[in-house]
C-alpha positions as CSV (number, residue, x, y, z in Angstrom):
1,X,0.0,0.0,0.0
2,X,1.1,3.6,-1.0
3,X,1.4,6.4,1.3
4,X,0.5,8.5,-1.8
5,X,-2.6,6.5,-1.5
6,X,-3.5,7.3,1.7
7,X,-2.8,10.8,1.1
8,X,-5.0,11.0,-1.8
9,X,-7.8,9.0,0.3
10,X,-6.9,11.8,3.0
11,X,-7.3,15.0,0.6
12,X,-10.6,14.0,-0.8
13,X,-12.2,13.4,2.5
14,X,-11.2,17.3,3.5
15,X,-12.8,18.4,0.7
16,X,-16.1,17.3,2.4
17,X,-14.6,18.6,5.5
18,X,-14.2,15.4,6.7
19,X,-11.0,13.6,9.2
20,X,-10.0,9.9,8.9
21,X,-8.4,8.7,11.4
22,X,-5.2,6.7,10.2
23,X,-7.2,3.0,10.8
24,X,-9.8,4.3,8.5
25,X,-7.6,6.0,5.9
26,X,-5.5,2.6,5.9
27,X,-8.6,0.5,5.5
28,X,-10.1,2.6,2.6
29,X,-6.8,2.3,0.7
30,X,-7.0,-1.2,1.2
31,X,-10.5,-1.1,-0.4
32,X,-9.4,0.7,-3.4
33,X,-6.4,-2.0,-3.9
34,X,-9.3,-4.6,-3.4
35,X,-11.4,-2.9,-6.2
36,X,-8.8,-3.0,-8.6
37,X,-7.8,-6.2,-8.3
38,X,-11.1,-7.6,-8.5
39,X,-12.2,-4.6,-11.4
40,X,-9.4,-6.8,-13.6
41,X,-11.7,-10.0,-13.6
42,X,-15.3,-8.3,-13.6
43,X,-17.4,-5.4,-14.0
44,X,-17.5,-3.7,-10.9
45,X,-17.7,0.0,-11.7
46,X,-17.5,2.1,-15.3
47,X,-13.3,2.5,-14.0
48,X,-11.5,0.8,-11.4
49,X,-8.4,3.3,-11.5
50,X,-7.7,4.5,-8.1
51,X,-8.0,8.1,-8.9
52,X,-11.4,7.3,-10.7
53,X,-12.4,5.5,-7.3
54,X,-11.2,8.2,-5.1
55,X,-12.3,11.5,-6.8
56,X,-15.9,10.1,-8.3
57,X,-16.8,7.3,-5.8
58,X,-15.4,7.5,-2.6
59,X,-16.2,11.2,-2.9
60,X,-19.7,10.6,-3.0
61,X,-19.6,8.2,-0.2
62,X,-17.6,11.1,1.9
63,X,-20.4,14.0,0.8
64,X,-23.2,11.3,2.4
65,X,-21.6,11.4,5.6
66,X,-21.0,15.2,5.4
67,X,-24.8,15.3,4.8
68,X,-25.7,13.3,7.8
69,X,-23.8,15.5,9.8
70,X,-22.2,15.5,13.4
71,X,-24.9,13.5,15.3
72,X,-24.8,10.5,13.1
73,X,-21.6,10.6,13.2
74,X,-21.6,10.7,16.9
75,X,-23.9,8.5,17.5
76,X,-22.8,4.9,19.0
77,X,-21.6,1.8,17.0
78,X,-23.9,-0.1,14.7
79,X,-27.0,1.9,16.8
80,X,-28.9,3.2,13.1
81,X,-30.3,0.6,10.9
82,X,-29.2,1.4,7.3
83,X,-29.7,0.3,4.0
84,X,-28.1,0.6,0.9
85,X,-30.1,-0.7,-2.4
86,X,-28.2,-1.6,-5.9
87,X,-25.0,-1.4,-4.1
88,X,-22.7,-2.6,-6.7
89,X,-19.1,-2.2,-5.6
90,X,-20.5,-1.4,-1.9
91,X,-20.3,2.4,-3.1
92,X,-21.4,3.6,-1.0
93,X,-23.2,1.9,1.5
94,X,-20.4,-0.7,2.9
95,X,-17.8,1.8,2.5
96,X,-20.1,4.2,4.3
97,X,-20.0,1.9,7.3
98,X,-16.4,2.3,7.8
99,X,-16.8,6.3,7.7
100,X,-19.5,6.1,9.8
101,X,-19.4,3.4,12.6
102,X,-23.0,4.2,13.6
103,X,-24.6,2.8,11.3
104,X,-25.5,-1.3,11.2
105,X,-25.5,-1.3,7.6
106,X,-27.2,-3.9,5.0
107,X,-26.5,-4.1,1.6
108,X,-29.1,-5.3,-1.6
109,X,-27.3,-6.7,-4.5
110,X,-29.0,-9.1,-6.7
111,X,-25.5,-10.1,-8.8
112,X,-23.8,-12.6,-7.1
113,X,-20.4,-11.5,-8.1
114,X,-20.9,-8.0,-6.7
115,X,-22.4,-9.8,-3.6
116,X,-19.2,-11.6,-3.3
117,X,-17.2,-8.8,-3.6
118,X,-19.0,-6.5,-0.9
119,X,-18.3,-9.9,1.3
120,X,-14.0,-9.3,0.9
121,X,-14.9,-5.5,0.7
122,X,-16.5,-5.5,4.4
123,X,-13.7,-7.5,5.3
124,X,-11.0,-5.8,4.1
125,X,-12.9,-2.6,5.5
126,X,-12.9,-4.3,9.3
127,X,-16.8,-3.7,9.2
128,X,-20.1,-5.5,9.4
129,X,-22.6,-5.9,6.7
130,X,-25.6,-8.0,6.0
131,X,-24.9,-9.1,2.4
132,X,-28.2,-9.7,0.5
133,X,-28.0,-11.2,-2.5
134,X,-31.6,-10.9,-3.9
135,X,-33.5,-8.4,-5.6
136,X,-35.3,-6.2,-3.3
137,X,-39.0,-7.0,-3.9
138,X,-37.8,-10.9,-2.5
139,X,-37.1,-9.1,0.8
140,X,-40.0,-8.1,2.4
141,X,-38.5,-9.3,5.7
142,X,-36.6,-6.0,5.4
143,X,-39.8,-3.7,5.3
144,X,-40.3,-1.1,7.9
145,X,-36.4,-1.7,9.7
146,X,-34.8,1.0,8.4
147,X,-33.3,4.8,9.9
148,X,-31.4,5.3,6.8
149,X,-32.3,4.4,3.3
150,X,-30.1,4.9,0.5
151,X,-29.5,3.7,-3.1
152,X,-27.3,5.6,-5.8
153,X,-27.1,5.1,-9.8
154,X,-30.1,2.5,-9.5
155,X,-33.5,3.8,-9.7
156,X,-34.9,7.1,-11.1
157,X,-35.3,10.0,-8.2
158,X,-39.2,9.6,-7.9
159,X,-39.0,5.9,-8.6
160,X,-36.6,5.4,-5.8
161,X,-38.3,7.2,-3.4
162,X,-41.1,5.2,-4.1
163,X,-39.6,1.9,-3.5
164,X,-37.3,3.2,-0.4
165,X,-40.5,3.5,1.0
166,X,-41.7,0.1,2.7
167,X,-38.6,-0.1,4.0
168,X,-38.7,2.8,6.4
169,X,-39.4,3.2,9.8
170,X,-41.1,5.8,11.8
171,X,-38.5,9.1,10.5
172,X,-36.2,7.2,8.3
173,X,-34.1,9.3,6.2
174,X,-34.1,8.5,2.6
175,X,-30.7,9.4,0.3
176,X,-31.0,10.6,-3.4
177,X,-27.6,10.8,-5.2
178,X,-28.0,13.3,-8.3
179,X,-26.3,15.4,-10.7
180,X,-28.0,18.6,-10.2
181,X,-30.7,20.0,-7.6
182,X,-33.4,20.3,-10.5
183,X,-33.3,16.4,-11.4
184,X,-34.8,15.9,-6.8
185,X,-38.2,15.9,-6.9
186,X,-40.6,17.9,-4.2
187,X,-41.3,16.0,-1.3
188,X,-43.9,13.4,-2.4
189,X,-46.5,12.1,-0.5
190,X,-45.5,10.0,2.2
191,X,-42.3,12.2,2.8
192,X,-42.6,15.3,5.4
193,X,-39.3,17.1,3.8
194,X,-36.2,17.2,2.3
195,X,-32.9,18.7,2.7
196,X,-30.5,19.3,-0.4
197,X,-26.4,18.8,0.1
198,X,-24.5,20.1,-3.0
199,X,-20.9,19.6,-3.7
200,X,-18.5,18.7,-6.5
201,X,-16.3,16.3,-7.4
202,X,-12.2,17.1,-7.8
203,X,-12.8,18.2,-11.4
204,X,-15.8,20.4,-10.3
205,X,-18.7,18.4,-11.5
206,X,-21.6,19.4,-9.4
207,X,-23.4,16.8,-7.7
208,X,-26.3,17.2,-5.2
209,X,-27.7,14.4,-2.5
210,X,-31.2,14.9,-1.5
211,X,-32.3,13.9,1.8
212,X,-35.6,13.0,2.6
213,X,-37.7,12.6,5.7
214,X,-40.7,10.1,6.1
């Protein structure tokens, strides 16, 4: 592992005003290694370049826990329930659980491959996470479980909202990753608010994640 790496791990999270502490930082690069390696064999993202990884993925993972501010981040280990939908490479919901330690993170991935991978991700991370390798209507078990919902590059804005829904409970927070602030929709029914976090990436292409309360 390269300290150059680390470093680069290090800048991109203080661009979201973010600290890693050097466990963290470590285990991240270790994650990006793991990507590549396993990028090589099969499709996990569109690049598996560790710059690629670091300025366009892991930079939206580090503006979600920017968004969720100081009290999630405060909060105690694995005490919110969280979900990630359509997690492909675990970006960013089983890297997310290494940023944030609160959160007792599951992860929906109907490709078995991915699965697999997001299995040797969390462990290469140090973290927990519930592996489902399904498609999410085959989970109704999940329904109603959830603080946290999230799902990025999967559904359509309205049309995941719409099926972040059953999985809720009382004053979950649902997570929109978009490009711009006019692609969120209003609040729709079901939803009491939202909450808008812009940022950019390292080239300055804007992104936007839209928080939503049930």
């Amino acid at each position: 592992m390269t300290l150059s790496l680390r470093y680069d791990i290090a800048r991109e999270a203080a661009r979201h005003q973010l600290a890693l502490d050097d466990e963290t930082g470590e285990a991240l690069a270790r994650y990006v290694e793991l990507l590549g390696r396993w990028g090589a064999r099969i499709r996990l993202t569109g690049e598996s370049s560790p710059a690629v990884v670091i300025e366009r993925h892991l930079a939206d993972v580090f503006a979600a826990a920017a968004a969720l501010g100081p009290q999630v981040a405060a909060a105690a280990p694995r005490s919110i329930p969280a979900i990630d939908v359509g997690s492909g490479a675990g970006l960013p919901g089983v890297v997310l659980a290494r940023v944030l330690a609160a959160l007792e993170m599951h992860s929906v991935e109907s490709r078995q491959r991915k699965a697999s991978f997001q299995r040797s991700a969390a462990h290469e991370l140090g973290v927990e996470v519930s592996v489902h390798a399904a498609r999410l209507e085959s989970l109704a078990g999940l329904d109603g479980r959830f603080a946290l919902v999230m799902s990025r590059a999967t559904f359509a804005p309205a049309t995941w909202l719409e099926r972040a829904q059953p999985l809720c409970a009382a004053a979950a927070r649902v997570l929109v990753f978009c490009a711009a602030r006019e692609d969120l929709p209003d609040a729709p029914a079901g939803y009491a608010e939202h909450e808008v976090h812009a940022y950019s990436l390292a080239d300055g292409t804007p992104r936007v994640i839209g928080i939503y309360q049930k």
